[in-house]
C-alpha positions as CSV (number, residue, x, y, z in Angstrom):
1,X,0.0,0.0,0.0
2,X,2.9,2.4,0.9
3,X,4.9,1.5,-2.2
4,X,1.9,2.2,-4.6
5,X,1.3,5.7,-3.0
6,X,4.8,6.7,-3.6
7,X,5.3,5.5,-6.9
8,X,1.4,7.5,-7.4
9,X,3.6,10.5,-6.1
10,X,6.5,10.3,-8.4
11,X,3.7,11.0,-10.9
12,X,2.0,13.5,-9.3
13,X,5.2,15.6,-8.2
14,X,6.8,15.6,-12.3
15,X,5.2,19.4,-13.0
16,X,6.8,20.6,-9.9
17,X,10.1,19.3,-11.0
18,X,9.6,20.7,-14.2
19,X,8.8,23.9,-12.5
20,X,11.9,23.8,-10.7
21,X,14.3,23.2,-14.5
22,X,12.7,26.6,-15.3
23,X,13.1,28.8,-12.4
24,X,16.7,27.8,-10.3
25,X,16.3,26.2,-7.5
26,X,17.9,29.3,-5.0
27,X,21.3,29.2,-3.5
28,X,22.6,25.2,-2.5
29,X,25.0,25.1,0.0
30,X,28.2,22.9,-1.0
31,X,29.4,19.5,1.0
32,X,31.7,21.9,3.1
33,X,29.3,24.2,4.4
34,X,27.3,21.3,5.4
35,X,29.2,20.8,8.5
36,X,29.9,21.6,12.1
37,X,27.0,22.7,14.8
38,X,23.8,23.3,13.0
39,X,21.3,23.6,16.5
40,X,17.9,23.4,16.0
41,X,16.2,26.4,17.2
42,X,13.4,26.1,19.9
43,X,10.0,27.3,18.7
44,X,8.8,30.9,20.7
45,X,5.2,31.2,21.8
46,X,3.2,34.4,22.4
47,X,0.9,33.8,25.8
48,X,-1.7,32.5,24.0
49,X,0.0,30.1,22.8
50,X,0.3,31.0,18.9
51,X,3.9,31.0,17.2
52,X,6.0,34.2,17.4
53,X,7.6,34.5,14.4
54,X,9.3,38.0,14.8
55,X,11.1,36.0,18.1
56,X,11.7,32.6,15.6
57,X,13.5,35.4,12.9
58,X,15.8,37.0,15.7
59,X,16.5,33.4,17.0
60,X,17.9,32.6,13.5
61,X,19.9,35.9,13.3
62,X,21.4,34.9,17.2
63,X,22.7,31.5,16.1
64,X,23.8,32.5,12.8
65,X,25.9,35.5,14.1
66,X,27.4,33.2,17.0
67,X,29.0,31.7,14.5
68,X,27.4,28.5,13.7
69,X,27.5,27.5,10.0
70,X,24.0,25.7,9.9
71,X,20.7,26.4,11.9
72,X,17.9,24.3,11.6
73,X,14.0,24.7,12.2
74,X,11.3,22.7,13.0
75,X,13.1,19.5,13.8
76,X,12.3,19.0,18.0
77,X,9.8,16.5,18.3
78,X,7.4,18.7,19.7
79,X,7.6,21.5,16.7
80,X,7.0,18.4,14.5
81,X,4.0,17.2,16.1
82,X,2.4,20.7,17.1
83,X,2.6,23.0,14.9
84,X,-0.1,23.0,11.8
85,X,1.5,22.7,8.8
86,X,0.1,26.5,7.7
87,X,2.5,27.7,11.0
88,X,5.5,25.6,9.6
89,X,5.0,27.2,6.3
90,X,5.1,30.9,7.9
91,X,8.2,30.3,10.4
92,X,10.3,29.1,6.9
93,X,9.2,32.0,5.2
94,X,10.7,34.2,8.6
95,X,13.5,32.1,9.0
96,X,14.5,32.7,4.9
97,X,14.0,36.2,4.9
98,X,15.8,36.7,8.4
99,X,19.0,34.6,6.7
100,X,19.2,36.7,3.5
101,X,22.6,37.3,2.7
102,X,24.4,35.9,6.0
103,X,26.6,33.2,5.9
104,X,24.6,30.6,7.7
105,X,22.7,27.3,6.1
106,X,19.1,27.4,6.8
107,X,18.0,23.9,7.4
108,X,14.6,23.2,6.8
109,X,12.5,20.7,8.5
110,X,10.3,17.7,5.8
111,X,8.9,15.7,8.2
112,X,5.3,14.1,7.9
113,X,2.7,11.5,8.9
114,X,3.4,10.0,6.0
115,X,5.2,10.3,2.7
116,X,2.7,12.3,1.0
117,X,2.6,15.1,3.6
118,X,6.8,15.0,3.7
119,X,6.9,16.0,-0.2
120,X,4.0,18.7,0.1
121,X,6.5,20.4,2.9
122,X,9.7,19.5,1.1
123,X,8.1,21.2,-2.3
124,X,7.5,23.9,0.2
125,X,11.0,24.4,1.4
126,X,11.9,24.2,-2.4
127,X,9.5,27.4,-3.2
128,X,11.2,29.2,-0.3
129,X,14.5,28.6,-1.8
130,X,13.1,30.2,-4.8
131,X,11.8,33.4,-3.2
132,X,15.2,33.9,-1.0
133,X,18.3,33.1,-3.4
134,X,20.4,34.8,-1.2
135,X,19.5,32.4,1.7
136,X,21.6,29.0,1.3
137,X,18.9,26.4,2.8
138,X,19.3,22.7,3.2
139,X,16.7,20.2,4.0
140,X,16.4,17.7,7.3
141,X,14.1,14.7,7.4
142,X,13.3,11.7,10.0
143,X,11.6,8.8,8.8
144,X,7.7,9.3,8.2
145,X,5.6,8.3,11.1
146,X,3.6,5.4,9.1
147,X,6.8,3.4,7.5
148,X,7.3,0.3,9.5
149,X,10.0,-1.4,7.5
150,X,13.1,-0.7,5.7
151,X,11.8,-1.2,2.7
152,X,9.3,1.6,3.3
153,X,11.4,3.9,4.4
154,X,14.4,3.6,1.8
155,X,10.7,3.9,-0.7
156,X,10.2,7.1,1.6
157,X,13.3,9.3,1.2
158,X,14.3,7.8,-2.6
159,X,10.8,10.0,-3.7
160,X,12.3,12.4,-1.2
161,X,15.6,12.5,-3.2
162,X,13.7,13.3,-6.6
163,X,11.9,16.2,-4.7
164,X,14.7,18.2,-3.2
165,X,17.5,20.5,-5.1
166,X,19.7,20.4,-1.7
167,X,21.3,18.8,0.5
168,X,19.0,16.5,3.2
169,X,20.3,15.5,6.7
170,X,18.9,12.3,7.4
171,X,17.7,11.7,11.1
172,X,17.9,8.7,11.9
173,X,15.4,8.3,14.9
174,X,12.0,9.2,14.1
175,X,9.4,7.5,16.6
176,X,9.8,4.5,18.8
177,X,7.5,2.9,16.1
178,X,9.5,3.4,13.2
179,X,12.8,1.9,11.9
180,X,16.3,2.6,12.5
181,X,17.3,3.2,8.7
182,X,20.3,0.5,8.3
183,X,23.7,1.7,7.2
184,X,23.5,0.0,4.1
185,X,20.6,1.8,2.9
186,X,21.8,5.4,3.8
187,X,24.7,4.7,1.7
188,X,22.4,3.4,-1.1
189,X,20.5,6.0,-0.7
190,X,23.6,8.7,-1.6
191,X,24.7,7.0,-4.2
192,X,21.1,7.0,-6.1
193,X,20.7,10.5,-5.4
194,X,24.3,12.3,-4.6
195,X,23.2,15.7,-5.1
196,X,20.9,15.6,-2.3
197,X,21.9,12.8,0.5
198,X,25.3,11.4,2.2
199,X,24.3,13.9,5.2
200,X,23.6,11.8,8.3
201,X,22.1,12.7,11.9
202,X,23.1,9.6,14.0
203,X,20.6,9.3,16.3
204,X,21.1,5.1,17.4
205,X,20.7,4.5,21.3
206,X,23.6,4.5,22.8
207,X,27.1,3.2,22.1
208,X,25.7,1.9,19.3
209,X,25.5,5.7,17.5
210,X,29.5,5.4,17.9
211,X,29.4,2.2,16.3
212,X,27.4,3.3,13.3
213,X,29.0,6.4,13.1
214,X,32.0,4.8,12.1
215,X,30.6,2.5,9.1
216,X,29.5,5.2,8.2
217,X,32.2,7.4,7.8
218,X,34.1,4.6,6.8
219,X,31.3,5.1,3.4
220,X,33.3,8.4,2.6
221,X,32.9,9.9,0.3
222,X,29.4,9.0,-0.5
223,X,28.5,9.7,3.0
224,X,29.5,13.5,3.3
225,X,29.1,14.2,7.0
226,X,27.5,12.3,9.9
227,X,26.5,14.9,12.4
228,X,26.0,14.0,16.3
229,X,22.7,14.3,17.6
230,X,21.2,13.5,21.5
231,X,22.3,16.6,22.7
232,X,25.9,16.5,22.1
233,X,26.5,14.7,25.2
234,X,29.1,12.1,23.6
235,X,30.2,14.7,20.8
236,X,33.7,14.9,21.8
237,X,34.1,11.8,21.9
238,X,32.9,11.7,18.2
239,X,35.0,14.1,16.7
240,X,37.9,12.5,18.1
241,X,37.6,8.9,17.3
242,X,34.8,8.8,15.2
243,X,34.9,10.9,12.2
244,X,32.0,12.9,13.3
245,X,32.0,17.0,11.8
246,X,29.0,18.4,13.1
247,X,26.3,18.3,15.8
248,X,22.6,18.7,15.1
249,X,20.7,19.2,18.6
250,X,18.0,21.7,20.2
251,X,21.0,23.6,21.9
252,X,20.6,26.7,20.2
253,X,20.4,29.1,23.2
254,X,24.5,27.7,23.8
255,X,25.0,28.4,19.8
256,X,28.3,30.9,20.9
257,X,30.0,28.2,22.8
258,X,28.7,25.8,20.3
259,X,30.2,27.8,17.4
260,X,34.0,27.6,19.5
261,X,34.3,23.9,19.5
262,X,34.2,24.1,16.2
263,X,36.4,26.9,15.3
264,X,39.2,25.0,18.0
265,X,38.1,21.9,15.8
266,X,38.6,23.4,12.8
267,X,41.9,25.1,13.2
268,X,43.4,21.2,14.4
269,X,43.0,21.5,18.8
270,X,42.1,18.3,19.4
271,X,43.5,18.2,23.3
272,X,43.6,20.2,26.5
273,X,41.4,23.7,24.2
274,X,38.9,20.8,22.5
275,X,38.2,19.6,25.7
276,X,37.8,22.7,27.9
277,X,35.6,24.1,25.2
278,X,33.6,21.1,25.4
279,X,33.7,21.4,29.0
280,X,32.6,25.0,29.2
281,X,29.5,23.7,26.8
282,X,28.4,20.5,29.5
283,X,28.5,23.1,32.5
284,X,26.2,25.0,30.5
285,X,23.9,22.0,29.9
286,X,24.3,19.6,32.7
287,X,22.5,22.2,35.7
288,X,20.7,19.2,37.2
289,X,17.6,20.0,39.7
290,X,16.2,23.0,37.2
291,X,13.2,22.2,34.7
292,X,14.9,19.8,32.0
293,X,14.3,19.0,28.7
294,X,15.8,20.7,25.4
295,X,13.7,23.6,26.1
296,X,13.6,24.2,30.1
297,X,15.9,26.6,31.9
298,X,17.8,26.9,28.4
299,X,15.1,29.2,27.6
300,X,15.8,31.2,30.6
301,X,19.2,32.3,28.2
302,X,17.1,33.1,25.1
303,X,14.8,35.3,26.7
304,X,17.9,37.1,28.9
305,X,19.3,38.0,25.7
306,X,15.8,39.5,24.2
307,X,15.3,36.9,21.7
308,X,12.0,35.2,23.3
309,X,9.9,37.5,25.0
310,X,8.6,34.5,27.5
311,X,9.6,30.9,28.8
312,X,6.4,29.7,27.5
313,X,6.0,26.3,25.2
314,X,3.5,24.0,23.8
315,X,3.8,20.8,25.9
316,X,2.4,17.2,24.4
317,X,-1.1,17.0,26.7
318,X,0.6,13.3,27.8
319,X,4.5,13.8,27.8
320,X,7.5,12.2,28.7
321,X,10.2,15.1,29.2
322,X,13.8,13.8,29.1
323,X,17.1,15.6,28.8
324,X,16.6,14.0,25.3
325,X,13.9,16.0,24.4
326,X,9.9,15.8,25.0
327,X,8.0,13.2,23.4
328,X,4.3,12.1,23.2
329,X,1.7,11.0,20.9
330,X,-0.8,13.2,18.9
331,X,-1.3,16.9,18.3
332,X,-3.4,18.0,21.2
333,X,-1.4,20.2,23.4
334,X,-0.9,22.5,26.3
335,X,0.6,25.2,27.8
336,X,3.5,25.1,30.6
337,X,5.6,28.1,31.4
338,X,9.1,27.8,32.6
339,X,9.7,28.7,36.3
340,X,13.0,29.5,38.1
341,X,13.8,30.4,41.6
342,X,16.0,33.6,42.7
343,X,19.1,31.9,42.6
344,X,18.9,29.5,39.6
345,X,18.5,32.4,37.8
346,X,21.5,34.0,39.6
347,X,23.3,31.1,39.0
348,X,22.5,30.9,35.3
349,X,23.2,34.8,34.6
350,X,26.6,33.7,35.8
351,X,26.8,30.8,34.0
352,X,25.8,32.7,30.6
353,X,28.5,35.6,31.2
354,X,31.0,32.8,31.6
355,X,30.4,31.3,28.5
356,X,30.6,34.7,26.7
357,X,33.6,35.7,28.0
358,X,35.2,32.5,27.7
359,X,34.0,32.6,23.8
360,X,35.6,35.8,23.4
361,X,38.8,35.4,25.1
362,X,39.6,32.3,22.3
363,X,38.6,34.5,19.7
């Protein structure tokens, strides 16, 4: 059943394509730029509850001139699940015209129930690109909630790869329902469509995420760059021993400190500066005993800094928060505000002037 609805939207997506022959396809960002931190930013709510876009285009802006060479939106599990597709549509049109003309790779989110509802946001994403050429954008996608078997989901992203002009991060985890894509196939993948895949987020539980990352950067060059994931807890680690170059996680409020691992990366550290750097950036995220979760006291720092005007989020109506992230089924949701005490927020206006000034003093 799965199989015969993509091959129905092979068919179906050919005018677009054609479309596409005609009129550019915006500004692509090479296999270089497609590395190092690219954070996904956390959505920013208005009291009510509707999306604050103007906060969302100033949150681009803040990662992009911390220094980070990627930034990528709606990718947390809970912008994925909440957000109507008509809100998605809005934040990439902010996000694009926010980026015009900075040096910074705006990676989109093409996510969906199913495969159908992944191209109508990829071609979306595509028409963006068109309407912003000085923007470079890029493309992320997890599996589609509905594919249960390899099979499926190599079916998934191969109509995927004859949608998108750009590069595509693949994340590997997607729901605890669907399947880890197999290495095999993500390197089958990039070969059938190069222009487009070899960019992986490895997202495997574990130790095994080590263990994958390494077959798959032992695929170089068809697989490009694998990029961390899990909120960079291991990512040292990675870009040491495991040919890891980049780090995609909802850490965007820590983009400055984010942007110096990199840079001491970059320029060859890979001893005592790598590892303070990385230290400074696990101070930063370990504060245990505050509200967790990729959001939580993390937004305390975006709203310090004027780019949300609240701490307020939409919260799954049945979640599981984890230092992971926030996960639950359905799109019904709620509203939870984040609330600190008089000295966690002394503590963390510390904490944030210590990571600036430890950013600038490597400069």
């Amino acid at each position: 059943m799965i199989r015969n609805t993509i091959k129905s939207l092979v068919v179906a997506v050919a005018p677009f394509l054609a479309v596409l022959s005609v009129c550019g396809q915006g500004s692509v960002p090479s296999p270089n730029e497609m590395r190092g931190p690219f954070p996904i930013m956390s959505t920013p709510y208005f009291e009510d509850g509707s999306v604050d876009y103007e906060s969302l285009a100033k949150e681009a802006i803040w990662v992009a001139d911390s220094g980070c060479p990627g930034v990528i939106w709606c990718q947390s599990n809970d912008a994925i699940d909440l957000l109507t597709q008509e809100e998605k549509f809005k934040g990439f049109e902010a996000c694009a015209a926010a980026l015009e003309g900075r040096n910074c790779v705006l990676t989109l989110g093409a996510n969906g129930t199913n495969t159908a509802e992944m191209i109508i946001i990829a071609s979306e994403i595509e028409k963006v690109a068109m309407r912003h050429p000085g923007t470079k954008i890029a493309m992320i996608s997890r599996p589609p909630d509905d594919v249960r078997t390899q099979e499926e989901l190599e079916a998934s992203w191969d109509t995927l790869g004859k949608i998108s002009k750009r590069p595509v991060i693949f994340q590997t985890y997607g729901t605890k329902s669907t399947p880890t894509p197999d290495v095999k196939r993500l390197v089958r993948l990039a070969e059938r469509h190069p222009h487009a895949f070899g960019y992986v987020k490895e997202e495997a539980a574990g130790w095994g995420a080590n263990e994958r990352m390494l077959q798959e950067c032992a695929a170089k060059p068809v697989i490009k760059t694998v990029f961390a994931g899990w909120g960079g807890w291991q990512w040292l680690l990675q870009l040491r021993h495991c040919g890891c170059e980049g780090l995609v996680t909802e850490r965007c409020a820590y983009a400055p400190i984010l942007a110096e691992i990199w840079r001491r990366y970059e320029r060859g550290e890979r001893g005592v500066e790598l590892t303070e750097a990385f230290a400074m950036y696990r101070l930063l995220i370990d504060q245990r005993n505050f509200p967790g979760g990729l959001r939580g006291y993390s937004l305390y720092f975006l709203n310090k800094i004027g780019v949300f005007r609240n701490m307020v989020s939409r919260q799954y109506e049945d979640a599981n928060v984890t230092e992971g992230g926030s996960f639950g089924t359905g799109k019904k949701w709620k509203l939870i505000k984040t609330e600190l005490n008089d000295i966690q927020k002394k503590e963390l206006d510390r904490l944030f002037k210590d990571m600036m000034d430890f950013v600038n003093k490597g400069k």
